[in-house]
N, C-alpha and C positions, 0 to 999 in steps of 0.2 A: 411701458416698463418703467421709465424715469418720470412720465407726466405726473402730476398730479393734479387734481382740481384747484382751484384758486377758490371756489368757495368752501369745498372742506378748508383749508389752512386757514380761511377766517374764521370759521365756527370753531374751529379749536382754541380758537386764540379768545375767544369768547365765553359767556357763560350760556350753559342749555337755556335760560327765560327768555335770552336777547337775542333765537336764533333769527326770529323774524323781523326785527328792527336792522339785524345787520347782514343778512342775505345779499342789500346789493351792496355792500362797502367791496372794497377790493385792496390787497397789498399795495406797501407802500412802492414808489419808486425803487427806492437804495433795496426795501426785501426782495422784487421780481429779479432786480440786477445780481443781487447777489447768486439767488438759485440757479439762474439762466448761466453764470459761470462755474457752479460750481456743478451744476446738469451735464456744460460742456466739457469740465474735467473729466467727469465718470464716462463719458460718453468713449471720448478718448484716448483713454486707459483701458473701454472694453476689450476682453477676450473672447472670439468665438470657440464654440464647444468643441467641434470636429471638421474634418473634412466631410464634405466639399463646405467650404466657409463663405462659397459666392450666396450659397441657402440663407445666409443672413444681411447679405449687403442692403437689400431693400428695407427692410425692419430696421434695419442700424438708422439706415439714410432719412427714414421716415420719423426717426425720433428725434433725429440733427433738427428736422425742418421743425417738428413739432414744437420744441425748445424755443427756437428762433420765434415761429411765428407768436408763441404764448408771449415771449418778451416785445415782441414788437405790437401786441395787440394791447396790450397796457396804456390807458389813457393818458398816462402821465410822458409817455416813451418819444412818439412825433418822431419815428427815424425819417433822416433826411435822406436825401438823391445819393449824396455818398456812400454814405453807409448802405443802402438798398443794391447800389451799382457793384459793389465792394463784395457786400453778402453774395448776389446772385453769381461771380467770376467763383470764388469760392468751393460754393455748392456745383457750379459747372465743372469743376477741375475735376475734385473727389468724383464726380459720375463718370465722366470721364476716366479715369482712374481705375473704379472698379470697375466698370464693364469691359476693359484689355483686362483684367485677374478674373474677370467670367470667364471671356475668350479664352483666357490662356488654360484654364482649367476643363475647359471642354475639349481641348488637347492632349489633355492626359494620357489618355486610351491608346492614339494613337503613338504617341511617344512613348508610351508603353510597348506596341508594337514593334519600334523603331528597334528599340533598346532591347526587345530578343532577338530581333532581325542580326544586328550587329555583333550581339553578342554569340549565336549560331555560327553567322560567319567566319569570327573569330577563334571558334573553338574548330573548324573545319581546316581553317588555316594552322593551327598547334598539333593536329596530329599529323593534317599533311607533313608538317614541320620535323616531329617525332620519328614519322616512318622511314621520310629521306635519312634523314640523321642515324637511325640505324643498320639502315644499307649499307650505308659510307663505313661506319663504323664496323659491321661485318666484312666487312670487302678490305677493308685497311687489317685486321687480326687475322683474316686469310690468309694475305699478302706477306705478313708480318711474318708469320708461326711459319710460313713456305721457308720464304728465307732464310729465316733463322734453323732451320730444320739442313738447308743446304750448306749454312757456315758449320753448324756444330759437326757434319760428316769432314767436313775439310779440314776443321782444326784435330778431329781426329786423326786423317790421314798424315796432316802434316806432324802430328806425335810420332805417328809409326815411322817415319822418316828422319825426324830426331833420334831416334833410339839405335836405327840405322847408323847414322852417323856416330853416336856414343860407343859402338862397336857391340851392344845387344844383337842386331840381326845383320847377319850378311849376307851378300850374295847376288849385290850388284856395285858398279864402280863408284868412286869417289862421283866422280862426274856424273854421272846418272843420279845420284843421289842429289847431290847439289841441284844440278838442273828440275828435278822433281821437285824440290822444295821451292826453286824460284816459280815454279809453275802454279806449286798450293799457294805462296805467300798471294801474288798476285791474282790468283781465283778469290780469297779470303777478300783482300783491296775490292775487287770486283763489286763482290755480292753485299761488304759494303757501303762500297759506293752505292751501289740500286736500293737497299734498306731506306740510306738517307733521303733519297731519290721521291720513293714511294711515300714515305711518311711527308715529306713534303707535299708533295703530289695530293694526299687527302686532307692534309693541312690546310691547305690552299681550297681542297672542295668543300669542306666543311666552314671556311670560313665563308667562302660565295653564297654556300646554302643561308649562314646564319642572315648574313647578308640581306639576302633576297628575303629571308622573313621580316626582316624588319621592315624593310621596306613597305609589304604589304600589312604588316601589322600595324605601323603605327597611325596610318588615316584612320583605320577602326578604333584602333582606342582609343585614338581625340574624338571621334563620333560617338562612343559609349560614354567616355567624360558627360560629354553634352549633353545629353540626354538623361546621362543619370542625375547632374547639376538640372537641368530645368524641372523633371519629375520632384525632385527634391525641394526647390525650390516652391512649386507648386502646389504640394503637398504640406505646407507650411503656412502660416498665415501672416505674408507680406504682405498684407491689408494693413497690417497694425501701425506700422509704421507712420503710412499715409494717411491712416484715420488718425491717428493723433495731432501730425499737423495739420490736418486740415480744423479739427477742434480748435489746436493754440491759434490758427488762426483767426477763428472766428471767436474767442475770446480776447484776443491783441484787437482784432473789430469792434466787439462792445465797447471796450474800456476807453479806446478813443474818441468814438462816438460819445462817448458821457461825457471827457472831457470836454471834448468840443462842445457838447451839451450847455453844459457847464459856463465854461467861456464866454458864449453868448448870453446866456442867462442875466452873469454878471455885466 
């Protein structure tokens, strides 16, 4: 994909009569050097096409080497023990590397599975959730609408009793009337007292309920996080990252090498 032959770039740089006198010549040092970094730029800044992106790791891997080895087959080159020792950790890391973003993408499927697994669960638990929750909530408007149905007959009665005492209706004693009324007032207190009682009372169940879903709720949806964070991540191509420094790295390797090259030379 990036190779190219070393004897085409000389016949170009040539004229057609001289292809055969210059057949074996080869680039210069400083030209191989140059390409081999600028080979490892491109290389490193590659994007692959699609998922699954492990379908390129070999091909990618096989052009890094390819590179390498063209620049180190160069007569003029003589890499030393360093640089070979250097290169090979290098190349080891990156396969390393891709082969856990193989693994991890042969996982998919089944963290795909996880991730409806959880999310079933989860939806199982929301309605559970919903049905309690409207029991409570019918059972409390029952309760409610009862009572309230028993205060509005009292505060009736106790009007008829006022109206008594205003001298509208007669026809029993002062005292009878008075004691009827301390009887409604305190039924009125009564019922309430129980209203507050009762709404309390579902207060408190509906909070227990909310409660208890959270509780079961939220292991699963740090379990759905995670799975939809690793599918995601997966489905993404954090190769790139690491194919790049592994590139800079093996051109921060050349470049030292020359100098060192160099060095000694002089």
């Amino acid at each position: 994909m990036f190779k190219k032959s070393l004897s085409e770039k000389t016949k170009r740089k040539r004229g057609i009569g001289d292809q055969n006198q210059e057949t074996n010549e080869v680039i210069s040092e400083k030209e191989i050097s140059e390409l081999t970094l600028k080979r490892l730029h491109t290389l490193g800044n590659q994007k692959f096409g699609s998922y699954p992106y492990s379908n390129y790791f070999n091909r990618w891997l096989e052009n890094v080497k390819d590179v390498l080895l063209e620049f180190e087959s160069h007569p003029n080159i003589s890499a030393d023990d360093q640089y070979l020792k250097e290169r090979i950790q290098i190349l080891s890391n990156i396969e390393l590397q891709l082969e856990d973003k193989r693994r991890r993408e042969s996982l998919v499927d089944h963290e795909n599975n996880k991730l409806s697994e959880y999310k079933m669960h989860l939806k199982e638990i929301d309605d559970e959730y919903l049905i309690s929750a409207n029991i409570i909530r019918q059972q409390k408007n029952f309760e409610v609408k009862r009572l309230q149905k028993v205060l509005d007959e009292l505060k009736i009665e106790q009007n008829k009793v006022i109206r008594m005492k205003t001298g509208f209706l007669r026809g029993i004693s002062k005292k009878d009337r008075e004691q009827k009324e301390i009887e409604l007032i305190q039924k009125i207190i009564d019922k309430q007292k129980e209203m507050e009682l009762i709404l309390l009372d579902f207060g408190a169940k509906q909070k227990k309920l909310r409660e208890d879903y959270e509780i079961k709720k939220e292991p699963l949806f740090e379990k759905i996080k995670h799975y939809q964070k690793l599918i995601r991540d997966t489905e993404s191509d954090s190769s790139l990252e690491d194919r790049w420094f592994t590139c800079e790295s093996l051109v921060d390797l050349v470049n030292t090498f020359l100098q060192r090259k160099t060095t000694q030379t002089n």
